[in-house]
N, C-alpha and C positions, 0 to 999 in steps of 0.2 A: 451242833446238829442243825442244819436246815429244817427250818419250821414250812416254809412253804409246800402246800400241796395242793394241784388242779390250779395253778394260776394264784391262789391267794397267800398270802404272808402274815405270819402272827406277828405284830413288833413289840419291841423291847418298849414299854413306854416310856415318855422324856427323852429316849437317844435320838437322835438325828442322825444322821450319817452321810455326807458327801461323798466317798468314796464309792464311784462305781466301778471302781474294780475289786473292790471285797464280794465274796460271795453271797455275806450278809446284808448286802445296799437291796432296799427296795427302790424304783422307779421315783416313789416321793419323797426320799431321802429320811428311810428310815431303818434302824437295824431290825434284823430278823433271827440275830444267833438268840439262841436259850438261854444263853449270858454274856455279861461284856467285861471283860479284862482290861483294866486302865494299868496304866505304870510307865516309870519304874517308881519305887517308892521314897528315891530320893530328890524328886520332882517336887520343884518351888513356885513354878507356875505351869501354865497350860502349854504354852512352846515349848517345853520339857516334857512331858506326855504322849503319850502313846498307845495307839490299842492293841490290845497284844490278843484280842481275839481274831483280829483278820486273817481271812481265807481270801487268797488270790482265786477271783475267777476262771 
């Protein structure tokens, strides 16, 4: 769910987020979803990783 309303955004604390094509990117590079889904759970490092909460713009 988008937290943003009137311009402002709630973020996730500690997530960053580079992706400005998620729906959940803030302007200062931070998420905005309600919660963040990493995975998959067979991941041994972080090049193996992935958000699986992203919403295409």
């Amino acid at each position: 769910m988008d937290k943003c309303m009137n311009g402002s955004c709630d973020i996730v604390k500690g997530i960053m987020c580079s992706c400005e094509k998620c729906a959940y990117h803030s302007m200062d590079n931070h998420c905005h979803a309600d919660n963040v889904q990493i995975g998959p759970e067979s991941a041994h490092s972080s090049s193996e990783t992935v958000c699986r909460t992203f919403k295409c713009k």
